[in-house]
C-alpha positions as CSV (number, residue, x, y, z in Angstrom):
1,X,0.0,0.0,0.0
2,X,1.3,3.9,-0.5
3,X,0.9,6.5,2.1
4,X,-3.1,5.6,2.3
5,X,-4.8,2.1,2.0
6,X,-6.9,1.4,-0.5
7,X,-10.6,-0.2,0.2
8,X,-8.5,-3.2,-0.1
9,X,-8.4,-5.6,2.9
10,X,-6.1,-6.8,5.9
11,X,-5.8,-9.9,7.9
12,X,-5.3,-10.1,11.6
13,X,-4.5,-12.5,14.0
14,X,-3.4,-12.6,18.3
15,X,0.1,-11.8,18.9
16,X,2.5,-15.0,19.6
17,X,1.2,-17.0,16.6
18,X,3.9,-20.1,16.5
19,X,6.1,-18.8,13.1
20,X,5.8,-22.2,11.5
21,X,1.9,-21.3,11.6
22,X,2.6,-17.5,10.4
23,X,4.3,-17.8,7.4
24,X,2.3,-20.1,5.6
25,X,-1.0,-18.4,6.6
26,X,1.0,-15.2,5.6
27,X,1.8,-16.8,2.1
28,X,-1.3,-17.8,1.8
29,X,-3.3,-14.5,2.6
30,X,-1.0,-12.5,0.2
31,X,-2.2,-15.3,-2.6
32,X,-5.7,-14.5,-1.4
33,X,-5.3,-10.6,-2.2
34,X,-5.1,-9.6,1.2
35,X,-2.8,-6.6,1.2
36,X,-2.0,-5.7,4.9
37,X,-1.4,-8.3,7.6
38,X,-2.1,-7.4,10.8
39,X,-1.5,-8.7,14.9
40,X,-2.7,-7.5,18.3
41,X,-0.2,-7.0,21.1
42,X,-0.6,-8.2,24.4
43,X,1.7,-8.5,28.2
44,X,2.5,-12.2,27.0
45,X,3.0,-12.0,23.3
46,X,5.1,-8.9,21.4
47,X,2.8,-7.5,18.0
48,X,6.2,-6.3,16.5
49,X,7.6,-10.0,16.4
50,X,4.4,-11.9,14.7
51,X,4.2,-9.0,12.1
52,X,8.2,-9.4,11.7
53,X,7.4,-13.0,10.3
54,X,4.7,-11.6,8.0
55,X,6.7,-9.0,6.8
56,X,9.3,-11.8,5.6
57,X,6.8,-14.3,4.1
58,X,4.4,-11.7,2.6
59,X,7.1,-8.9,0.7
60,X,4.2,-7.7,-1.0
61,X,2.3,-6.6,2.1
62,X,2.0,-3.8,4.6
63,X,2.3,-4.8,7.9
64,X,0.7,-3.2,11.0
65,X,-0.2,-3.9,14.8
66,X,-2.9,-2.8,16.5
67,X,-2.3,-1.6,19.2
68,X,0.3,-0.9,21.4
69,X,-0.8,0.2,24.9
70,X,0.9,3.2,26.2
71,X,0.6,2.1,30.0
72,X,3.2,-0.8,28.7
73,X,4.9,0.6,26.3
74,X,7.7,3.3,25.7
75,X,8.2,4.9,22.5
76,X,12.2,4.3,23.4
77,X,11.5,0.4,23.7
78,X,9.2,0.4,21.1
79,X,11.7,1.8,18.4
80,X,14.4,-0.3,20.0
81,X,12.2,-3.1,19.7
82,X,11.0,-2.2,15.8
83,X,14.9,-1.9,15.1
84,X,16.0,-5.4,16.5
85,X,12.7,-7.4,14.6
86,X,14.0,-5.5,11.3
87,X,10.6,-4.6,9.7
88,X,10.8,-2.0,7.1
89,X,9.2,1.3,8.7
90,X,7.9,2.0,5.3
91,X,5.6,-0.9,5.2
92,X,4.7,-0.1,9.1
93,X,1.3,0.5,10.2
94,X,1.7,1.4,14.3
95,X,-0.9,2.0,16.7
96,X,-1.1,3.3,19.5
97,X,-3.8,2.9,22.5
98,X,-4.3,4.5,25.8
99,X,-4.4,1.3,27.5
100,X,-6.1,1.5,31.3
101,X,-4.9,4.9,31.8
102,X,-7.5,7.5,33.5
103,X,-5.9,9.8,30.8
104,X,-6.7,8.5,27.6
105,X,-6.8,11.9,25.5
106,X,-3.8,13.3,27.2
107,X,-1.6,10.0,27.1
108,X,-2.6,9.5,23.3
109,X,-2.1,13.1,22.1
110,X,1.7,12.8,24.3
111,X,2.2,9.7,22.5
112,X,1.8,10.5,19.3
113,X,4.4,13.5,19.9
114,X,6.6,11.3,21.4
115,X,6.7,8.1,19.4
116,X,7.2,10.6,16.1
117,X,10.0,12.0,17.6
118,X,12.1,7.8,18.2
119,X,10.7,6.1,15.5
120,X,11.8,6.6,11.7
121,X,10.1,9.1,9.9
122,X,8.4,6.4,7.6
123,X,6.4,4.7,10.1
124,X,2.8,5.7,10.2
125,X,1.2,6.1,13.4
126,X,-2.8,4.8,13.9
127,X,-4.8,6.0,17.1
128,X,-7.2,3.0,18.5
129,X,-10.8,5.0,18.8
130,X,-14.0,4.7,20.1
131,X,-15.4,8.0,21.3
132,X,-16.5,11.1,19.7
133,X,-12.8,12.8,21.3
134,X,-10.7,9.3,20.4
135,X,-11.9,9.6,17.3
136,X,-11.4,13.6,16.7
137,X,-8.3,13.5,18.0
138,X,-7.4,10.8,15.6
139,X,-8.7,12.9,12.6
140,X,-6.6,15.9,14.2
141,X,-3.4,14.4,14.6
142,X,-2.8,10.5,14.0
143,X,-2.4,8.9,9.9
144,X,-5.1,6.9,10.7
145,X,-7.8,5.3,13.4
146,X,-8.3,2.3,13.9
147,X,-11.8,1.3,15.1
148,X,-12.5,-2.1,17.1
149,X,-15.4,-3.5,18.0
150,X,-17.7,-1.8,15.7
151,X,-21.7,-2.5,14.4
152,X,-21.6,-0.8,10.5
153,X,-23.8,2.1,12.1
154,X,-21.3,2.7,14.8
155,X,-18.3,3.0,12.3
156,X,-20.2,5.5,10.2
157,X,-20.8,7.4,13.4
158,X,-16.9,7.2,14.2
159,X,-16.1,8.1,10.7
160,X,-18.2,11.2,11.3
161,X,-16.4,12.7,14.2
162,X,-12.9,11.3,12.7
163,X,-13.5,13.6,9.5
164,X,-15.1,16.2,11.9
165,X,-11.7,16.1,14.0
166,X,-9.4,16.4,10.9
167,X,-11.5,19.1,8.8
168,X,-11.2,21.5,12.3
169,X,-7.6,20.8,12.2
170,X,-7.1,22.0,8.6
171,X,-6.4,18.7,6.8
172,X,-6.7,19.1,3.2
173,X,-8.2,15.1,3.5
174,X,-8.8,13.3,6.3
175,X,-6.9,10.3,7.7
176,X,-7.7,6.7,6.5
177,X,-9.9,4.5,8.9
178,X,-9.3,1.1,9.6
179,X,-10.9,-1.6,11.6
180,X,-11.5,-4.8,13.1
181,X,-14.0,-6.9,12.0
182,X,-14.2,-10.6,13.8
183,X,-15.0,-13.3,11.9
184,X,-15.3,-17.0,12.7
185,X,-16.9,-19.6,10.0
186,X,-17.8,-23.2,10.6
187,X,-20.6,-25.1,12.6
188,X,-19.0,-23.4,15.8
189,X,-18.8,-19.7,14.4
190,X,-21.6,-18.1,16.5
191,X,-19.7,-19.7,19.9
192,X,-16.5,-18.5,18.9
193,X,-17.6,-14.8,18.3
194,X,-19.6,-14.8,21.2
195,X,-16.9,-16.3,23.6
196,X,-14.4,-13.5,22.3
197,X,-17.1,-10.6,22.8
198,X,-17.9,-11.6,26.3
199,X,-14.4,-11.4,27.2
200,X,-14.3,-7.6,25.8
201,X,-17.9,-6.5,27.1
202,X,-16.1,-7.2,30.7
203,X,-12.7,-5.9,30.0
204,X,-12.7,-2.6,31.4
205,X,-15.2,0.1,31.8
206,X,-14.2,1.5,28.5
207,X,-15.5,-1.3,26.5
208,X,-18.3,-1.6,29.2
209,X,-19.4,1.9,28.4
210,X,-19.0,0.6,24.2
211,X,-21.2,-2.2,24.1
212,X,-23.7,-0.7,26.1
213,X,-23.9,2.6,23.6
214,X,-24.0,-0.2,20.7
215,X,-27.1,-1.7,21.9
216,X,-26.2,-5.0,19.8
217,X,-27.2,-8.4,21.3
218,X,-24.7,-10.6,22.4
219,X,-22.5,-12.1,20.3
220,X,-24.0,-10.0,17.0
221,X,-20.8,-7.7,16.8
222,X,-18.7,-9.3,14.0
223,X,-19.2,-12.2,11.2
224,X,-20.4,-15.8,12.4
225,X,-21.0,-17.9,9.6
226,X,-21.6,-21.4,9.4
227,X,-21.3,-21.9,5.5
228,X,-18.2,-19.5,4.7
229,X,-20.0,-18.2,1.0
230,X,-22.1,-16.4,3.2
231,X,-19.1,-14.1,4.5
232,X,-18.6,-11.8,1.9
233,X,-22.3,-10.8,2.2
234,X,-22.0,-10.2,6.2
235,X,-18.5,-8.1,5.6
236,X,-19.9,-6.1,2.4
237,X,-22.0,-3.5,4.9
238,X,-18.6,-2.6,7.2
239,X,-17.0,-1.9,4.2
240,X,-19.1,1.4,3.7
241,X,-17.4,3.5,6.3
242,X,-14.5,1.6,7.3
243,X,-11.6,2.3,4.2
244,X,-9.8,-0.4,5.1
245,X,-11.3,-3.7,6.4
246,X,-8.8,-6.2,9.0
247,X,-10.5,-9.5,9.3
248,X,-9.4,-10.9,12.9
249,X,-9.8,-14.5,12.8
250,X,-11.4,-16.0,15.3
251,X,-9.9,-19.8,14.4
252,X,-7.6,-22.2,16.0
253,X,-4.0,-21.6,15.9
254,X,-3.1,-23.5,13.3
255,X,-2.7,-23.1,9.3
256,X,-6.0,-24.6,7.9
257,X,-8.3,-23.1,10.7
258,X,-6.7,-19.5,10.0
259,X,-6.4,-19.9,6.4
260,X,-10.6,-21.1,6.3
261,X,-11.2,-17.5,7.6
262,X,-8.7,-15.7,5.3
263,X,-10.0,-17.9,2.5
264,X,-13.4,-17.2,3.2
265,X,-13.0,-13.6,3.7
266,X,-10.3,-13.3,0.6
267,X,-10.8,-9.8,-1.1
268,X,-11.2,-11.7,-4.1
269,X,-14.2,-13.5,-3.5
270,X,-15.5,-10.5,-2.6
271,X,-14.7,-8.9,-6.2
Protein backbone atom coordinates (compact mmCIF):
# COMPACT_ATOMS: atom_id res chain seq x y z
CA UNK A 1 0.00 0.00 0.00
CA UNK A 2 1.26 3.92 -0.50
CA UNK A 3 0.92 6.49 2.05
CA UNK A 4 -3.08 5.63 2.26
CA UNK A 5 -4.84 2.05 1.98
CA UNK A 6 -6.89 1.43 -0.55
CA UNK A 7 -10.63 -0.24 0.16
CA UNK A 8 -8.45 -3.18 -0.13
CA UNK A 9 -8.40 -5.64 2.95
CA UNK A 10 -6.12 -6.83 5.90
CA UNK A 11 -5.80 -9.93 7.90
CA UNK A 12 -5.35 -10.10 11.60
CA UNK A 13 -4.47 -12.48 14.01
CA UNK A 14 -3.38 -12.60 18.31
CA UNK A 15 0.05 -11.80 18.89
CA UNK A 16 2.46 -15.02 19.63
CA UNK A 17 1.25 -16.96 16.63
CA UNK A 18 3.86 -20.13 16.52
CA UNK A 19 6.05 -18.81 13.14
CA UNK A 20 5.76 -22.15 11.51
CA UNK A 21 1.95 -21.32 11.65
CA UNK A 22 2.56 -17.48 10.38
CA UNK A 23 4.29 -17.81 7.44
CA UNK A 24 2.32 -20.12 5.57
CA UNK A 25 -0.96 -18.36 6.56
CA UNK A 26 1.03 -15.22 5.56
CA UNK A 27 1.82 -16.81 2.15
CA UNK A 28 -1.32 -17.77 1.80
CA UNK A 29 -3.28 -14.54 2.57
CA UNK A 30 -0.96 -12.51 0.20
CA UNK A 31 -2.21 -15.31 -2.61
CA UNK A 32 -5.73 -14.54 -1.42
CA UNK A 33 -5.28 -10.64 -2.23
CA UNK A 34 -5.10 -9.61 1.20
CA UNK A 35 -2.84 -6.63 1.20
CA UNK A 36 -2.03 -5.73 4.89
CA UNK A 37 -1.42 -8.27 7.62
CA UNK A 38 -2.08 -7.39 10.85
CA UNK A 39 -1.51 -8.71 14.85
CA UNK A 40 -2.67 -7.54 18.27
CA UNK A 41 -0.17 -7.02 21.07
CA UNK A 42 -0.58 -8.22 24.44
CA UNK A 43 1.71 -8.52 28.23
CA UNK A 44 2.48 -12.20 27.00
CA UNK A 45 3.01 -12.05 23.34
CA UNK A 46 5.09 -8.90 21.42
CA UNK A 47 2.77 -7.46 18.05
CA UNK A 48 6.22 -6.30 16.47
CA UNK A 49 7.58 -9.98 16.36
CA UNK A 50 4.36 -11.92 14.74
CA UNK A 51 4.22 -9.01 12.06
CA UNK A 52 8.16 -9.44 11.67
CA UNK A 53 7.40 -12.95 10.29
CA UNK A 54 4.69 -11.62 8.05
CA UNK A 55 6.71 -9.04 6.77
CA UNK A 56 9.30 -11.84 5.55
CA UNK A 57 6.81 -14.35 4.11
CA UNK A 58 4.38 -11.66 2.63
CA UNK A 59 7.05 -8.89 0.75
CA UNK A 60 4.16 -7.71 -0.96
CA UNK A 61 2.26 -6.56 2.07
CA UNK A 62 2.03 -3.82 4.62
CA UNK A 63 2.30 -4.76 7.89
CA UNK A 64 0.71 -3.21 11.04
CA UNK A 65 -0.20 -3.94 14.78
CA UNK A 66 -2.90 -2.78 16.48
CA UNK A 67 -2.34 -1.58 19.20
CA UNK A 68 0.27 -0.94 21.42
CA UNK A 69 -0.79 0.22 24.90
CA UNK A 70 0.93 3.23 26.19
CA UNK A 71 0.56 2.13 30.00
CA UNK A 72 3.19 -0.80 28.75
CA UNK A 73 4.89 0.64 26.30
CA UNK A 74 7.74 3.32 25.75
CA UNK A 75 8.21 4.95 22.52
CA UNK A 76 12.24 4.26 23.35
CA UNK A 77 11.51 0.38 23.65
CA UNK A 78 9.25 0.42 21.11
CA UNK A 79 11.74 1.82 18.38
CA UNK A 80 14.40 -0.32 20.01
CA UNK A 81 12.22 -3.14 19.74
CA UNK A 82 10.98 -2.24 15.84
CA UNK A 83 14.87 -1.93 15.10
CA UNK A 84 16.03 -5.35 16.48
CA UNK A 85 12.74 -7.40 14.58
CA UNK A 86 14.00 -5.54 11.31
CA UNK A 87 10.59 -4.65 9.67
CA UNK A 88 10.77 -2.01 7.08
CA UNK A 89 9.22 1.25 8.66
CA UNK A 90 7.86 1.96 5.27
CA UNK A 91 5.63 -0.88 5.20
CA UNK A 92 4.67 -0.14 9.12
CA UNK A 93 1.28 0.52 10.20
CA UNK A 94 1.73 1.37 14.27
CA UNK A 95 -0.89 1.99 16.69
CA UNK A 96 -1.06 3.28 19.53
CA UNK A 97 -3.80 2.94 22.47
CA UNK A 98 -4.33 4.47 25.84
CA UNK A 99 -4.40 1.31 27.46
CA UNK A 100 -6.14 1.52 31.33
CA UNK A 101 -4.85 4.94 31.84
CA UNK A 102 -7.48 7.51 33.50
CA UNK A 103 -5.85 9.82 30.84
CA UNK A 104 -6.72 8.55 27.61
CA UNK A 105 -6.76 11.90 25.51
CA UNK A 106 -3.78 13.32 27.23
CA UNK A 107 -1.63 9.97 27.07
CA UNK A 108 -2.55 9.47 23.30
CA UNK A 109 -2.05 13.13 22.10
CA UNK A 110 1.72 12.78 24.35
CA UNK A 111 2.15 9.68 22.49
CA UNK A 112 1.84 10.52 19.27
CA UNK A 113 4.41 13.51 19.95
CA UNK A 114 6.59 11.31 21.37
CA UNK A 115 6.68 8.06 19.37
CA UNK A 116 7.19 10.61 16.09
CA UNK A 117 9.97 11.97 17.58
CA UNK A 118 12.15 7.79 18.21
CA UNK A 119 10.67 6.15 15.45
CA UNK A 120 11.85 6.59 11.67
CA UNK A 121 10.06 9.15 9.93
CA UNK A 122 8.41 6.41 7.62
CA UNK A 123 6.45 4.66 10.13
CA UNK A 124 2.78 5.74 10.20
CA UNK A 125 1.21 6.14 13.35
CA UNK A 126 -2.80 4.82 13.86
CA UNK A 127 -4.76 6.02 17.08
CA UNK A 128 -7.16 3.03 18.48
CA UNK A 129 -10.76 5.03 18.79
CA UNK A 130 -13.98 4.67 20.10
CA UNK A 131 -15.42 7.99 21.28
CA UNK A 132 -16.46 11.07 19.69
CA UNK A 133 -12.81 12.82 21.31
CA UNK A 134 -10.66 9.31 20.39
CA UNK A 135 -11.85 9.60 17.34
CA UNK A 136 -11.42 13.56 16.73
CA UNK A 137 -8.26 13.48 18.01
CA UNK A 138 -7.41 10.80 15.60
CA UNK A 139 -8.74 12.86 12.62
CA UNK A 140 -6.62 15.87 14.17
CA UNK A 141 -3.37 14.39 14.59
CA UNK A 142 -2.80 10.50 13.99
CA UNK A 143 -2.38 8.87 9.91
CA UNK A 144 -5.10 6.88 10.71
CA UNK A 145 -7.84 5.27 13.44
CA UNK A 146 -8.32 2.27 13.93
CA UNK A 147 -11.84 1.33 15.11
CA UNK A 148 -12.47 -2.13 17.13
CA UNK A 149 -15.45 -3.55 18.00
CA UNK A 150 -17.67 -1.77 15.68
CA UNK A 151 -21.66 -2.49 14.43
CA UNK A 152 -21.61 -0.79 10.47
CA UNK A 153 -23.82 2.08 12.13
CA UNK A 154 -21.32 2.66 14.81
CA UNK A 155 -18.31 3.02 12.33
CA UNK A 156 -20.15 5.55 10.21
CA UNK A 157 -20.80 7.36 13.40
CA UNK A 158 -16.89 7.20 14.23
CA UNK A 159 -16.06 8.13 10.72
CA UNK A 160 -18.16 11.24 11.32
CA UNK A 161 -16.37 12.73 14.18
CA UNK A 162 -12.94 11.29 12.70
CA UNK A 163 -13.54 13.60 9.46
CA UNK A 164 -15.10 16.23 11.93
CA UNK A 165 -11.65 16.08 13.98
CA UNK A 166 -9.39 16.36 10.90
CA UNK A 167 -11.54 19.11 8.77
CA UNK A 168 -11.15 21.50 12.30
CA UNK A 169 -7.64 20.78 12.17
CA UNK A 170 -7.13 22.01 8.62
CA UNK A 171 -6.38 18.74 6.82
CA UNK A 172 -6.69 19.06 3.20
CA UNK A 173 -8.18 15.15 3.54
CA UNK A 174 -8.77 13.32 6.30
CA UNK A 175 -6.86 10.33 7.67
CA UNK A 176 -7.74 6.71 6.54
CA UNK A 177 -9.88 4.46 8.94
CA UNK A 178 -9.26 1.11 9.60
CA UNK A 179 -10.95 -1.55 11.62
CA UNK A 180 -11.48 -4.81 13.09
CA UNK A 181 -13.97 -6.85 11.98
CA UNK A 182 -14.17 -10.57 13.76
CA UNK A 183 -15.04 -13.27 11.90
CA UNK A 184 -15.30 -16.97 12.74
CA UNK A 185 -16.89 -19.60 9.97
CA UNK A 186 -17.82 -23.20 10.58
CA UNK A 187 -20.59 -25.06 12.55
CA UNK A 188 -18.95 -23.36 15.79
CA UNK A 189 -18.82 -19.75 14.40
CA UNK A 190 -21.57 -18.06 16.54
CA UNK A 191 -19.69 -19.73 19.87
CA UNK A 192 -16.46 -18.55 18.94
CA UNK A 193 -17.62 -14.80 18.27
CA UNK A 194 -19.64 -14.84 21.20
CA UNK A 195 -16.90 -16.32 23.63
CA UNK A 196 -14.43 -13.52 22.27
CA UNK A 197 -17.07 -10.61 22.75
CA UNK A 198 -17.94 -11.63 26.27
CA UNK A 199 -14.36 -11.37 27.22
CA UNK A 200 -14.26 -7.64 25.83
CA UNK A 201 -17.91 -6.47 27.05
CA UNK A 202 -16.14 -7.18 30.67
CA UNK A 203 -12.68 -5.89 29.97
CA UNK A 204 -12.73 -2.59 31.37
CA UNK A 205 -15.23 0.10 31.82
CA UNK A 206 -14.18 1.53 28.51
CA UNK A 207 -15.54 -1.33 26.54
CA UNK A 208 -18.29 -1.62 29.20
CA UNK A 209 -19.41 1.85 28.42
CA UNK A 210 -19.04 0.56 24.22
CA UNK A 211 -21.19 -2.22 24.11
CA UNK A 212 -23.67 -0.66 26.14
CA UNK A 213 -23.89 2.58 23.60
CA UNK A 214 -23.96 -0.20 20.66
CA UNK A 215 -27.05 -1.71 21.91
CA UNK A 216 -26.23 -5.01 19.81
CA UNK A 217 -27.19 -8.42 21.27
CA UNK A 218 -24.73 -10.56 22.37
CA UNK A 219 -22.52 -12.07 20.29
CA UNK A 220 -23.97 -10.00 16.96
CA UNK A 221 -20.82 -7.72 16.76
CA UNK A 222 -18.73 -9.34 13.98
CA UNK A 223 -19.15 -12.22 11.22
CA UNK A 224 -20.41 -15.77 12.42
CA UNK A 225 -20.97 -17.91 9.56
CA UNK A 226 -21.56 -21.41 9.37
CA UNK A 227 -21.30 -21.93 5.48
CA UNK A 228 -18.17 -19.51 4.66
CA UNK A 229 -20.02 -18.21 1.02
CA UNK A 230 -22.07 -16.39 3.15
CA UNK A 231 -19.09 -14.12 4.48
CA UNK A 232 -18.64 -11.78 1.94
CA UNK A 233 -22.28 -10.84 2.24
CA UNK A 234 -22.05 -10.19 6.22
CA UNK A 235 -18.50 -8.14 5.60
CA UNK A 236 -19.88 -6.12 2.38
CA UNK A 237 -21.98 -3.51 4.89
CA UNK A 238 -18.64 -2.60 7.18
CA UNK A 239 -17.04 -1.86 4.22
CA UNK A 240 -19.08 1.36 3.72
CA UNK A 241 -17.41 3.52 6.26
CA UNK A 242 -14.49 1.63 7.28
CA UNK A 243 -11.59 2.26 4.15
CA UNK A 244 -9.83 -0.40 5.14
CA UNK A 245 -11.28 -3.72 6.40
CA UNK A 246 -8.83 -6.22 9.01
CA UNK A 247 -10.55 -9.46 9.26
CA UNK A 248 -9.43 -10.88 12.94
CA UNK A 249 -9.84 -14.50 12.79
CA UNK A 250 -11.43 -16.02 15.32
CA UNK A 251 -9.94 -19.77 14.43
CA UNK A 252 -7.62 -22.21 16.01
CA UNK A 253 -4.05 -21.60 15.90
CA UNK A 254 -3.10 -23.49 13.33
CA UNK A 255 -2.70 -23.14 9.26
CA UNK A 256 -5.97 -24.57 7.93
CA UNK A 257 -8.33 -23.14 10.69
CA UNK A 258 -6.72 -19.50 10.03
CA UNK A 259 -6.38 -19.94 6.43
CA UNK A 260 -10.57 -21.07 6.33
CA UNK A 261 -11.16 -17.52 7.64
CA UNK A 262 -8.67 -15.72 5.26
CA UNK A 263 -9.99 -17.94 2.53
CA UNK A 264 -13.38 -17.20 3.16
CA UNK A 265 -13.02 -13.59 3.71
CA UNK A 266 -10.28 -13.34 0.57
CA UNK A 267 -10.81 -9.80 -1.06
CA UNK A 268 -11.17 -11.75 -4.15
CA UNK A 269 -14.24 -13.49 -3.49
CA UNK A 270 -15.55 -10.50 -2.61
CA UNK A 271 -14.67 -8.92 -6.24
Amino acid sequence: MADAPSRGRGFGVAAGLDPEVAEPVARRCAEYGYSSLWSNDHPMSSGLETIAVFAQAAPGADVGVAVLALDRHQPADIAAKLGEVGVDPARLWLGIGAGFTKRPLGVVREGLAAMRAALPGETRLVVAAMGPKMCALAGAEADGAFLNWMTPAKAAWARERIHEGAAEAGRPEPPPVFGYVRVAVGDDAEVRLLKEESFYRQLHQGYIRHFEALGAPEGTVGVAAADPSEVPSLLAPFERDVDHVVVRALASADVESLSAVAEAAAPARAA
